[in-house]
TITIPA-840504 format. One line per field, with one value per residue: chain; x, y, z of N, C-alpha, C in turn; residue number from 1. Coordinates in Angstrom, 1 decimal. Example, Ala and Ser with C-alpha at 12.3 -4.5 7.8 and 13.67 -1.06 7.14 Angstrom:
kette c(A, A) $
n.px c(13.2, 12.8) $
n.py c(-5.7, -2.2) $
n.pz c(7.8, 7.1) $
ca.px c(12.3, 13.7) $
ca.py c(-4.5, -1.1) $
ca.pz c(7.8, 7.1) $
c.px c(13.2, 12.9) $
c.py c(-3.3, 0.0) $
c.pz c(7.8, 7.9) $
nr c(1, 2) $
END
This chain:
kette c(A, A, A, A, A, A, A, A, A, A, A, A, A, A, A, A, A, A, A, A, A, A, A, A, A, A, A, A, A, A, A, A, A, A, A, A, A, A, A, A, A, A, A, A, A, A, A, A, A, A, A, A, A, A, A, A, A, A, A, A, A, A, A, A, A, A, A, A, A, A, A, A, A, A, A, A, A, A, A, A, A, A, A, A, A, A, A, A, A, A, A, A, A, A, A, A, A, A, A, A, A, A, A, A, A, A, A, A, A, A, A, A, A, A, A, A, A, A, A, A, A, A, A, A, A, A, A, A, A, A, A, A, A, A, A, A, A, A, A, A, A, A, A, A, A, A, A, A, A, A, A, A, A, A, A, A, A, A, A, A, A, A, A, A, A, A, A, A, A, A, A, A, A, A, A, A, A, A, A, A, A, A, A, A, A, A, A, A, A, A, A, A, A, A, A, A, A, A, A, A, A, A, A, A, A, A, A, A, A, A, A, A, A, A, A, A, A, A, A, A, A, A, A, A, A, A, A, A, A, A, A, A, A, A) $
n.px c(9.0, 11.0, 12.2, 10.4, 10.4, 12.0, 12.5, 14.9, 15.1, 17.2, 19.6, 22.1, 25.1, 26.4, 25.0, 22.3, 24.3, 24.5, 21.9, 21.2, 22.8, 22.6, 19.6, 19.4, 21.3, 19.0, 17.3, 15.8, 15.2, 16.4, 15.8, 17.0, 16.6, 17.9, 16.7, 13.9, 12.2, 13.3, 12.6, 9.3, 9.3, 10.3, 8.9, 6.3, 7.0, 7.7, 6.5, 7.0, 7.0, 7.4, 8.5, 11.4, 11.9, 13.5, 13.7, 14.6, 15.2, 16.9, 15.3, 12.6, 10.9, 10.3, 8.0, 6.4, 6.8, 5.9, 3.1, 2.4, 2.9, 0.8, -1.2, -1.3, -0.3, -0.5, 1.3, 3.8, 5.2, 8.1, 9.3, 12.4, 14.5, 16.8, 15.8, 13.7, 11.4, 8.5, 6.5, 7.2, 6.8, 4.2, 2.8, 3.9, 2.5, 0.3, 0.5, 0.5, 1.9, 3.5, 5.2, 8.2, 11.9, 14.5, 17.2, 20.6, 20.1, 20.2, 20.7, 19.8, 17.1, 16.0, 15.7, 14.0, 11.7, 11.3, 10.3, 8.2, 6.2, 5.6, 4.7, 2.2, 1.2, 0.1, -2.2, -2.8, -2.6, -4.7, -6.6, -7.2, -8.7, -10.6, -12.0, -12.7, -14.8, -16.5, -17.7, -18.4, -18.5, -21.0, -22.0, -24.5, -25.3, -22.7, -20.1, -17.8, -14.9, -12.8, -11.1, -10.2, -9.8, -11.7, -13.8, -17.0, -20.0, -22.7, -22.2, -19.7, -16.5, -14.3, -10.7, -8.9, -6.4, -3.8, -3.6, -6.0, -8.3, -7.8, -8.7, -11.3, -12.4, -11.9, -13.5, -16.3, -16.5, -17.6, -19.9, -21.3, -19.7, -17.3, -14.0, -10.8, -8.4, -5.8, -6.2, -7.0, -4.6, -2.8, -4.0, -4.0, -1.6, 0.2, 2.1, 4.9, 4.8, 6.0, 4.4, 1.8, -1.4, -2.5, -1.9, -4.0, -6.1, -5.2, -5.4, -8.1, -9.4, -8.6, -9.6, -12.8, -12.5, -12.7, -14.9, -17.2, -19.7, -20.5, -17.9, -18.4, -20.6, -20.3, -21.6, -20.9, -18.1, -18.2, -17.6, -17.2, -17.0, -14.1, -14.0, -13.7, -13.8, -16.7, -18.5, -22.1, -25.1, -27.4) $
n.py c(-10.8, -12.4, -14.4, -13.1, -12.0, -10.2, -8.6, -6.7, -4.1, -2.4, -0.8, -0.1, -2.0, -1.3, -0.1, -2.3, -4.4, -3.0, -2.7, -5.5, -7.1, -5.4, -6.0, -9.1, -9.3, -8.8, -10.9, -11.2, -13.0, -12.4, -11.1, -10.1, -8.1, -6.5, -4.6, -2.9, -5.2, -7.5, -7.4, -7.2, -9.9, -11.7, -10.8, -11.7, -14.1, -15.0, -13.4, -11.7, -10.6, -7.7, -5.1, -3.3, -0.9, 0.7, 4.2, 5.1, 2.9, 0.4, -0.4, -0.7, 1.8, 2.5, 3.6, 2.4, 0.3, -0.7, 0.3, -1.8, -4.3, -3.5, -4.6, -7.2, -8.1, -7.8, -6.4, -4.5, -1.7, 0.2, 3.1, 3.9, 6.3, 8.8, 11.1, 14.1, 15.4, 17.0, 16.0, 13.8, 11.7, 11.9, 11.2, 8.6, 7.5, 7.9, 5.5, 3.7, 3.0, 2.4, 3.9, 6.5, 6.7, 9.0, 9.0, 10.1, 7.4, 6.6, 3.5, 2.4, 3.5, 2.9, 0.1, 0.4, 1.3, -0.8, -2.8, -1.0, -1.2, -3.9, -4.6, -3.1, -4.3, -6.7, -8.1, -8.8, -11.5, -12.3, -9.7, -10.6, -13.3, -11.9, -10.7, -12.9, -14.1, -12.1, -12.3, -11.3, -7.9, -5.6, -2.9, -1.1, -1.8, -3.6, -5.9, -6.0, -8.2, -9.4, -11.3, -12.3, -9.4, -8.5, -6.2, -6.8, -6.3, -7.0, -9.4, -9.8, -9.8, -7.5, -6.4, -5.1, -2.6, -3.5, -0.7, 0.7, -1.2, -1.2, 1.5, 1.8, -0.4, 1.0, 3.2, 2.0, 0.2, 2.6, 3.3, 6.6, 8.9, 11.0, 11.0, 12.2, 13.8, 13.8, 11.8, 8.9, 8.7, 8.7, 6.2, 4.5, 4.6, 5.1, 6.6, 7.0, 7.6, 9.8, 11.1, 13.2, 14.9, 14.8, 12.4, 10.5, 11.2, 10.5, 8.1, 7.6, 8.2, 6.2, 4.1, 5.0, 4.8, 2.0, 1.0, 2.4, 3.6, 6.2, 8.1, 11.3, 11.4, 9.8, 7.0, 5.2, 6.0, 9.3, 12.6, 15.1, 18.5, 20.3, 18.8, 15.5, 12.0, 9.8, 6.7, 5.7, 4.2, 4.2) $
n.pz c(12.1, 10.7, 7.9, 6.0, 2.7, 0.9, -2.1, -3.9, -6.1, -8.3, -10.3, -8.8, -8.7, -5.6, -4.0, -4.3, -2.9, -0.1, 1.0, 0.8, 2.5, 5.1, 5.3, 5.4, 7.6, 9.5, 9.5, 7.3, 4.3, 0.5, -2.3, -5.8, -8.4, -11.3, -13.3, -15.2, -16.7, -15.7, -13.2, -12.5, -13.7, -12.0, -9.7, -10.0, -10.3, -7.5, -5.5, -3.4, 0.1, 0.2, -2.0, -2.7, -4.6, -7.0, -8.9, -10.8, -13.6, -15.8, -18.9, -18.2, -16.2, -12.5, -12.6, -14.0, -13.7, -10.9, -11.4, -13.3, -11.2, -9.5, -10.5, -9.9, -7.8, -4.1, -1.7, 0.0, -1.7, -1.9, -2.7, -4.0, -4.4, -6.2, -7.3, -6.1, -6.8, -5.4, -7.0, -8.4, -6.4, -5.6, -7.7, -7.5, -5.0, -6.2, -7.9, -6.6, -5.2, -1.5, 0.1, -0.1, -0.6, -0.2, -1.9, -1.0, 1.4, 5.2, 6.1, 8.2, 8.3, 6.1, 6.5, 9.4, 7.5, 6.5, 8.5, 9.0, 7.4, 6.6, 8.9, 9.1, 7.4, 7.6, 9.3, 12.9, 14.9, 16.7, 15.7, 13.3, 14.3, 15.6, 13.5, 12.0, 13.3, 13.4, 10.4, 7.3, 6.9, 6.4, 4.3, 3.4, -0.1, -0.3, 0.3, 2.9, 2.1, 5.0, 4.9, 2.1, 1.6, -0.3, -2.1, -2.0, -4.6, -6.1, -6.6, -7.4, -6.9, -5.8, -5.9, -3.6, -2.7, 0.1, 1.7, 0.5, 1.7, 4.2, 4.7, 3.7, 5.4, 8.2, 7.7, 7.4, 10.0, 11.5, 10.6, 9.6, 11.0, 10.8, 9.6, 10.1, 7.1, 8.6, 10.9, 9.6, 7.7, 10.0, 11.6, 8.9, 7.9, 10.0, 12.2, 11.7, 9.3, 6.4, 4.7, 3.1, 4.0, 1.6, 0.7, 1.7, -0.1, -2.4, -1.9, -1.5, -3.5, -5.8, -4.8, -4.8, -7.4, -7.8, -6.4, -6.9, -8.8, -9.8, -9.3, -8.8, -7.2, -5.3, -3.8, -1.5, 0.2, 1.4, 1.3, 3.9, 3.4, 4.1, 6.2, 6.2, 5.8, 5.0, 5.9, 5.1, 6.4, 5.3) $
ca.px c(9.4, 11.5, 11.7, 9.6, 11.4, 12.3, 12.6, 15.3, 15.1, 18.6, 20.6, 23.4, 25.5, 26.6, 23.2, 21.8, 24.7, 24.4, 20.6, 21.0, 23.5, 21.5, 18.3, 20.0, 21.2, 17.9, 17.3, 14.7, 15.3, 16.2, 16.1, 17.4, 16.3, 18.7, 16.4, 12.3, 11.8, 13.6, 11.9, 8.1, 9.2, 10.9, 8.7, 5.7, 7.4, 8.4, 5.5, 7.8, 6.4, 7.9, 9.5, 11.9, 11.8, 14.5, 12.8, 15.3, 15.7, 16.8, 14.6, 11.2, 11.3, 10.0, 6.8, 5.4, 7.2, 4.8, 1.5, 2.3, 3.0, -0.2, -2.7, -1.4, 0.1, -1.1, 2.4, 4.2, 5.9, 8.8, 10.1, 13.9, 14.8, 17.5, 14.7, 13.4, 10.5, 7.4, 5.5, 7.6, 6.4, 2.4, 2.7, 4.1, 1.7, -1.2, 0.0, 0.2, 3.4, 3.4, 6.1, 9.1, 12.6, 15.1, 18.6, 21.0, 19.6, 20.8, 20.1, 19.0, 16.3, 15.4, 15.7, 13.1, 10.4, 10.7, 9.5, 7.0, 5.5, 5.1, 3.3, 0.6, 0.2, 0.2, -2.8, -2.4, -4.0, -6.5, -7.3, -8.1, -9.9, -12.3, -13.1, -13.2, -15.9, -17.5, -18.0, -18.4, -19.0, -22.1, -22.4, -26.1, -25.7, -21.4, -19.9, -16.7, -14.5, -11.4, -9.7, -9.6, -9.1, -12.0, -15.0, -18.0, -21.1, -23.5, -21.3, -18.4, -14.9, -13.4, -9.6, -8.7, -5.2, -4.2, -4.6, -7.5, -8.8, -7.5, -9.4, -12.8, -13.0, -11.9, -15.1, -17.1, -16.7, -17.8, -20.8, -21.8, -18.8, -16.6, -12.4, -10.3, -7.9, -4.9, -7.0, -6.8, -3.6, -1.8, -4.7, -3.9, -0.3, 1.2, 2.5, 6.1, 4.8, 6.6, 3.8, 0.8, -2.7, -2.9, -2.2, -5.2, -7.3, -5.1, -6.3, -9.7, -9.6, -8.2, -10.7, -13.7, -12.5, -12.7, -16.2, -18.5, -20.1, -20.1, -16.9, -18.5, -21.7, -20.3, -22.8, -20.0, -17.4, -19.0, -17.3, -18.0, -16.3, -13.4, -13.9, -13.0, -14.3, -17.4, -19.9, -23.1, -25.7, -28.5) $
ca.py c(-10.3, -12.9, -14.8, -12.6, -12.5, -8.3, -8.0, -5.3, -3.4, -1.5, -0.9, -0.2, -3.1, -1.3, -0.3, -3.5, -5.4, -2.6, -3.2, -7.3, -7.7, -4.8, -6.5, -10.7, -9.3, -8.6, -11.8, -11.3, -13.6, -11.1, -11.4, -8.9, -7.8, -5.2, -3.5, -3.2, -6.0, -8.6, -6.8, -8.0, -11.3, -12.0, -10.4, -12.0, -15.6, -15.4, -12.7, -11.2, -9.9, -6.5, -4.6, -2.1, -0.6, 2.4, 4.9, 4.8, 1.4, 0.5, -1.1, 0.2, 2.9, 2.3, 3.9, 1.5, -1.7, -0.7, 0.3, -3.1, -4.8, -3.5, -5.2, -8.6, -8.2, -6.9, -6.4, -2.5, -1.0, 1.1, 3.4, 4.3, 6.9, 9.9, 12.0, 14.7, 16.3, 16.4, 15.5, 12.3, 11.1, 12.0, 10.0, 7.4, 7.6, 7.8, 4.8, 2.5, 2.8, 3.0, 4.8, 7.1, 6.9, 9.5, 8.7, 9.3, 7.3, 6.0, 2.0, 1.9, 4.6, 1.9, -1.5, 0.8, 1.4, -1.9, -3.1, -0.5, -1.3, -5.0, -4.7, -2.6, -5.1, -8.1, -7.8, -9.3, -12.7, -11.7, -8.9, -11.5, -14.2, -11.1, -10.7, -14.3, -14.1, -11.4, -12.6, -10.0, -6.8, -5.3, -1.5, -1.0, -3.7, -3.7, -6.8, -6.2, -9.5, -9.0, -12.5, -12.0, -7.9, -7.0, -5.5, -7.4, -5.8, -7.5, -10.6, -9.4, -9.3, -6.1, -6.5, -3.9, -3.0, -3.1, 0.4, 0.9, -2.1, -0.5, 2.6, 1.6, -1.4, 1.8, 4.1, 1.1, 0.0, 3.5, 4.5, 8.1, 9.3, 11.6, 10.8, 13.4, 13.4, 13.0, 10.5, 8.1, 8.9, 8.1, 5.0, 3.5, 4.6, 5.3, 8.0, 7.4, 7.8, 10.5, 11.6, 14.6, 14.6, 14.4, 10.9, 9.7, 11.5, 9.6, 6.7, 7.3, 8.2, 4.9, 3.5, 5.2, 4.2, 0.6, 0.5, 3.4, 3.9, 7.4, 9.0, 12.3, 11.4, 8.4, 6.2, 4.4, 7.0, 10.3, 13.6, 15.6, 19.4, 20.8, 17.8, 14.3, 11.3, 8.8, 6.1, 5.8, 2.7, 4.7) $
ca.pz c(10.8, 10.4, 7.0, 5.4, 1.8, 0.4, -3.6, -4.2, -7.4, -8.2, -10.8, -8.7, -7.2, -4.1, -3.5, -3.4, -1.7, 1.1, 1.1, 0.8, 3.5, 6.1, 5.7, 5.8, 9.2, 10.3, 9.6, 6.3, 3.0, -0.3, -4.0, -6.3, -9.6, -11.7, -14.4, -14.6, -17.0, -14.9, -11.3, -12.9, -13.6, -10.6, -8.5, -10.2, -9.6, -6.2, -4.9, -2.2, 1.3, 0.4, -2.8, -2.3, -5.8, -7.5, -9.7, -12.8, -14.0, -17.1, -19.4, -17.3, -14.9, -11.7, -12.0, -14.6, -12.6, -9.7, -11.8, -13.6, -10.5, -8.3, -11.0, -9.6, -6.4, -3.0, -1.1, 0.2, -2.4, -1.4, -4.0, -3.3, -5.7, -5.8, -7.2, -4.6, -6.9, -5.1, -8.4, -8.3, -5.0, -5.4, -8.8, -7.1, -4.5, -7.2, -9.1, -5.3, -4.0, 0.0, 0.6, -0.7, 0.4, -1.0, -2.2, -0.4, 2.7, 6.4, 5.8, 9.7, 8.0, 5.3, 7.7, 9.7, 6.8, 5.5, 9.3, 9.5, 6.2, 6.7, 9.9, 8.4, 5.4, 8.4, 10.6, 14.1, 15.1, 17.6, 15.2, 12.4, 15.3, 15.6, 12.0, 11.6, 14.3, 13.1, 9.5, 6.5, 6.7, 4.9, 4.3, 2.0, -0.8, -0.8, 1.5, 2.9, 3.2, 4.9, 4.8, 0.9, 1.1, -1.5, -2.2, -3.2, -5.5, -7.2, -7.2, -7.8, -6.2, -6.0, -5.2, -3.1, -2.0, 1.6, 2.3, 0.3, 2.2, 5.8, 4.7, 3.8, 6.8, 9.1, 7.9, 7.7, 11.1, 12.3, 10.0, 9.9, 11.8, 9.9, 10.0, 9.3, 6.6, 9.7, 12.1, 8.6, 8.0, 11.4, 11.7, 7.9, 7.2, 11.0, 13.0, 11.2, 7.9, 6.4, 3.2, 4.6, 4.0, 0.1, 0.4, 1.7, -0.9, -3.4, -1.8, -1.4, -5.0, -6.3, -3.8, -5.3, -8.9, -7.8, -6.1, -7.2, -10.4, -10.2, -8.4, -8.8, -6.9, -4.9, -2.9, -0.4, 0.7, 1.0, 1.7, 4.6, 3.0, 5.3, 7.5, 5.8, 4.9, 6.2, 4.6, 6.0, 6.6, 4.8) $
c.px c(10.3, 11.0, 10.8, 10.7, 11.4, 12.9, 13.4, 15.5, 16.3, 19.3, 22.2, 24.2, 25.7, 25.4, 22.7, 22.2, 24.9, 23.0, 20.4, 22.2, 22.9, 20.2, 18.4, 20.3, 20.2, 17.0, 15.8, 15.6, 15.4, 16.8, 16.5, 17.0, 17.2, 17.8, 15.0, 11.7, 12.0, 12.7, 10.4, 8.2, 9.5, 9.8, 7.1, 6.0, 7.6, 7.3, 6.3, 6.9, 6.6, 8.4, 10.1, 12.4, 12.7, 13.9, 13.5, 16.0, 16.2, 15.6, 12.7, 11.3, 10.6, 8.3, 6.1, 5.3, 6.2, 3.6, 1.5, 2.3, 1.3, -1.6, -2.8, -0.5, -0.3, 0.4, 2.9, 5.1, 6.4, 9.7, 11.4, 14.6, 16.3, 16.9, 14.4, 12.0, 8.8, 5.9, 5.7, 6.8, 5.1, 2.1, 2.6, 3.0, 0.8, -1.2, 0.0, 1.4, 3.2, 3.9, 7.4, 10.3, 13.6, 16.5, 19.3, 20.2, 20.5, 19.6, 19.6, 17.7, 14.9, 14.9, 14.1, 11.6, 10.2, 9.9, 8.2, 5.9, 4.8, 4.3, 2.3, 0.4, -0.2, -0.7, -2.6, -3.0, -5.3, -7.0, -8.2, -9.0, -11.3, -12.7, -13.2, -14.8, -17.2, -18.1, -17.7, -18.9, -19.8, -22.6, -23.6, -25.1, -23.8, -21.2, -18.5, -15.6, -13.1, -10.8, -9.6, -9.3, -9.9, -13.1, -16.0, -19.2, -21.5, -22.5, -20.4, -17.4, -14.2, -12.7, -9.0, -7.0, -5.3, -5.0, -5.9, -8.5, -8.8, -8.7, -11.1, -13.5, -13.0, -13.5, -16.2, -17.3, -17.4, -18.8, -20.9, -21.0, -17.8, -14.8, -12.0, -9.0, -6.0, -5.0, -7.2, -5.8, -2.4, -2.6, -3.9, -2.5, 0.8, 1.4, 4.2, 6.0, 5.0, 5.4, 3.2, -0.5, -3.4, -2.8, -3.4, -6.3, -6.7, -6.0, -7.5, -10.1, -10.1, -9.1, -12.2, -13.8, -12.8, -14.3, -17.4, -18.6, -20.2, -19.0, -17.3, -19.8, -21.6, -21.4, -22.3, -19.7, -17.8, -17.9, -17.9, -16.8, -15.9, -13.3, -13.1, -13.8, -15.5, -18.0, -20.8, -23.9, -26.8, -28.2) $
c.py c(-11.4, -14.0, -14.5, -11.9, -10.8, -8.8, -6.4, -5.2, -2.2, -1.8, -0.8, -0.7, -2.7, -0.5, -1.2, -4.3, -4.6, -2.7, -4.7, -7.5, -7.0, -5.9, -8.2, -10.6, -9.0, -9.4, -12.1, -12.1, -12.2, -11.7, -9.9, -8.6, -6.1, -4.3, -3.9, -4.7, -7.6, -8.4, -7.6, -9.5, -12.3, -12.0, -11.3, -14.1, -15.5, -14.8, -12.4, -10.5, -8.3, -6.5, -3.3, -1.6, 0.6, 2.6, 4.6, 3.5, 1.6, -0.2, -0.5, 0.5, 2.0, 2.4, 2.7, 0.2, -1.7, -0.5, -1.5, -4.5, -5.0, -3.7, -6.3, -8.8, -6.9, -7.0, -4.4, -3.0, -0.1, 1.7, 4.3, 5.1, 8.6, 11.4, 12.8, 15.4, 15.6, 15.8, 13.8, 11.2, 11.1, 10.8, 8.8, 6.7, 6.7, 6.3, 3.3, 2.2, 3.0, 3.7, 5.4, 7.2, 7.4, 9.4, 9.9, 8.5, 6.7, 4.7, 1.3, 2.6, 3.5, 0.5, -0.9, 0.6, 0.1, -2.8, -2.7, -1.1, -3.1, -5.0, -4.0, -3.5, -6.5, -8.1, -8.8, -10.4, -12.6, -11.2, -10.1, -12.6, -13.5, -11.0, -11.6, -14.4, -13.3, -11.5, -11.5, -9.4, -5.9, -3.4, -1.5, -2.3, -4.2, -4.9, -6.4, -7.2, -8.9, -10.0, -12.4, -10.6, -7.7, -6.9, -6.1, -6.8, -6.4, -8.7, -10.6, -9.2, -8.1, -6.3, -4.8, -3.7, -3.0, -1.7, 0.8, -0.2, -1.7, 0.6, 2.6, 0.7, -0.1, 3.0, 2.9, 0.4, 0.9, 4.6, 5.6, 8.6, 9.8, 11.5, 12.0, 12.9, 12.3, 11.8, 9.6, 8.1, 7.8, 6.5, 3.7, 3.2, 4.9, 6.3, 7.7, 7.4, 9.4, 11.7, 12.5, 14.0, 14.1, 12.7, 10.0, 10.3, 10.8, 8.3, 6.4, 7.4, 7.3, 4.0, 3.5, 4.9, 2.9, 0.4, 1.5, 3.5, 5.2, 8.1, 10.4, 12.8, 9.7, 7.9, 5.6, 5.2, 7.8, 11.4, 14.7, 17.2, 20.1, 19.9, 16.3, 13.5, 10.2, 8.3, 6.4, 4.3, 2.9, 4.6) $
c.pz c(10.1, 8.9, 5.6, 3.6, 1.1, -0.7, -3.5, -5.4, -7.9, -9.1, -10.5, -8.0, -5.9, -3.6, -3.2, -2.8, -0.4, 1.4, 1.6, 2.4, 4.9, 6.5, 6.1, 6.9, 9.8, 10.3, 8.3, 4.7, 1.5, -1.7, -4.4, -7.8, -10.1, -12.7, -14.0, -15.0, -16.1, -13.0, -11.8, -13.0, -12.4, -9.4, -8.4, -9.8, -7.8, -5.1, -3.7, -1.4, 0.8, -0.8, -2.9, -4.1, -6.4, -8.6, -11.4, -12.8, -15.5, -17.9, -19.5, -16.3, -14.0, -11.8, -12.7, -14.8, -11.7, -10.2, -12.3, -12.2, -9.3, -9.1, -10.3, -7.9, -5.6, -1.7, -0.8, -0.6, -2.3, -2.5, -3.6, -4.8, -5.1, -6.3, -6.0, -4.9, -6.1, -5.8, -8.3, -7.5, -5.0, -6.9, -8.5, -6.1, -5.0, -7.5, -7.9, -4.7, -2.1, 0.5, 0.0, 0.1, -0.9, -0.9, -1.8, 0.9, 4.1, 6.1, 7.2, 8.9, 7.3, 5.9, 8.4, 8.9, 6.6, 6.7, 9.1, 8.8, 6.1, 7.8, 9.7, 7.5, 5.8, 9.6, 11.8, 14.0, 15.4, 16.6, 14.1, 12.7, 14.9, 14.4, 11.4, 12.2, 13.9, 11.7, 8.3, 7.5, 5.7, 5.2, 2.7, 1.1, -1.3, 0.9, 1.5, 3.5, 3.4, 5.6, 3.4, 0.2, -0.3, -0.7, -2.4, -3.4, -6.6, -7.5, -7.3, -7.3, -6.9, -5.5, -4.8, -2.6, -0.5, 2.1, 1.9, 1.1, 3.9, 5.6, 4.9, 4.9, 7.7, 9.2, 7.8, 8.9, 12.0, 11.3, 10.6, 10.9, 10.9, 10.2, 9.2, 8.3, 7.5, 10.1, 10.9, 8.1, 8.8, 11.6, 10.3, 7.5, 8.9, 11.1, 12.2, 9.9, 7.2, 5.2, 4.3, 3.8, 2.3, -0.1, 0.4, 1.0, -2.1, -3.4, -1.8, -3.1, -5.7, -5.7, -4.3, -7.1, -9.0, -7.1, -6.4, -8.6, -10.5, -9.2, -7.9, -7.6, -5.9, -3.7, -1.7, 0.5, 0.3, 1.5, 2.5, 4.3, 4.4, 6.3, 7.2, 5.4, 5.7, 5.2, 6.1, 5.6, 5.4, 3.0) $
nr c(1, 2, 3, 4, 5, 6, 7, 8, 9, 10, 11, 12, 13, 14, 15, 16, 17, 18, 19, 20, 21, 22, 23, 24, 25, 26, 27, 28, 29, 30, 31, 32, 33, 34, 35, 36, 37, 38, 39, 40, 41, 42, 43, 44, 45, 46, 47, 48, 49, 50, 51, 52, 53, 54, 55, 56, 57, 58, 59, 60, 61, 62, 63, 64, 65, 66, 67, 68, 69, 70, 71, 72, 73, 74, 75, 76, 77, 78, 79, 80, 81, 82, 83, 84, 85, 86, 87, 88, 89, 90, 91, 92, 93, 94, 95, 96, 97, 98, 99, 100, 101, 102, 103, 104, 105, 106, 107, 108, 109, 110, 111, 112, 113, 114, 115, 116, 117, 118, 119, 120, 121, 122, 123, 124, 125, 126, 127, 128, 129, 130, 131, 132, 133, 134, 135, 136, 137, 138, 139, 140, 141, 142, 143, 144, 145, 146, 147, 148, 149, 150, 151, 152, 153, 154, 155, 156, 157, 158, 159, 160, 161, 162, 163, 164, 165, 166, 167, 168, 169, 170, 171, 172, 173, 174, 175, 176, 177, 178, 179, 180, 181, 182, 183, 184, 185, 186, 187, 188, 189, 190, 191, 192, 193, 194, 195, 196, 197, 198, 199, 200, 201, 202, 203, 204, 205, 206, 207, 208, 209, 210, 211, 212, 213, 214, 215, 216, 217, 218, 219, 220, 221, 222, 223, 224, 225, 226, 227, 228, 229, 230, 231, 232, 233, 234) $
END
């Protein structure tokens, strides 16, 4: 983990120098940005491993620093807000946030996610040897590359986020086999991920917005009702 450089987003100094001084002992690199306008530009120069994001900024809230943010960067977005509504959180969710941490917090709590979250967005060596080895991945006429994390159709690069990219490699490794909303869940986002099952129908959502031409009638990810989610070869 080391070196790995955390963008914090905080209007309020002793917020982010108890943030910035936590995470520098844990031995990670940290920038700071105080409002939304300066978080984009910053974050867009420097492309940080991680951005730990607060909901009310001045300038531009949060939510429309991370929709703006996840056209051009593929990094976990941690939204640290004093908010508690559950609307807040599925929004955030919706618009590609990874994870929600509510104001007040324990900064061992935070130090924690910001690990957890980079080693999902950091696949192993070995793991990437093997899918060096194994080349694409081809489900009917969609290729899945995952040293550049898209989609490709008809030519085309589809950028995927991580977890939409964790999602669809996991049902595409295991045609015609149905995951449940949990068993993708605990697989894409971890056993200490604190969201429940609506998350990964966000994701599959946002997933099916980016490679199906009809959502309603999709051809990729299919729905198996009361059970979860699977593609098929056919």
């Amino acid at each position: 983990m080391d070196n790995k450089n955390i963008l914090i987003v905080d209007d309020e100094q002793v917020i982010v120098d108890m943030l910035k001084f936590n995470l520098e002992k844990e031995g990670f690199s940290t920038i700071v940005a105080y409002d939304g306008e300066e978080a984009i530009r910053v974050a867009l120069e420097t492309k940080p491993d991680l951005i730990l994001l607060d909901l009310m900024l001045p300038k531009i809230d949060g939510f429309n620093v991370c929709k703006e943010l996840r056209k051009k960067l593929i990094c976990p977005i941690l939204m640290v807000t004093a908010k508690e509504d559950v609307v807040d959180k599925i929004i955030g969710l919706e618009i590609g946030a990874d994870d929600y941490i509510t104001k007040p917090f324990v900064v061992r709590e935070v130090v924690a996610r910001v690990k957890a979250n980079l080693r999902k967005y950091t696949l192993p060596i070995e793991e990437k040897k093997r899918e060096l080895e194994k080349g694409r991945l081809r489900i009917k006429d969609m290729i899945i590359d995952s040293e550049r994390y898209v989609a490709i159709i008809d030519d085309k690069n589809i950028p995927l986020t991580v977890k939409e990219f964790e999602i669809l490699k996991m049902l595409a490794l295991s045609p015609n086999q149905v995951f449940t909303r949990e068993q993708i869940l605990r697989s894409v986002w971890g056993y200490d991920f604190y969201g429940d099952a609506r998350t990964v129908d966000v994701a599959i959502r946002r997933l099916r917005e980016k490679i199906e031409v009809s959502t309603s009638e999709p051809k990729y990810v299919q729905t198996r009702r009361g059970m979860g989610y699977y593609v098929t070869e056919e």
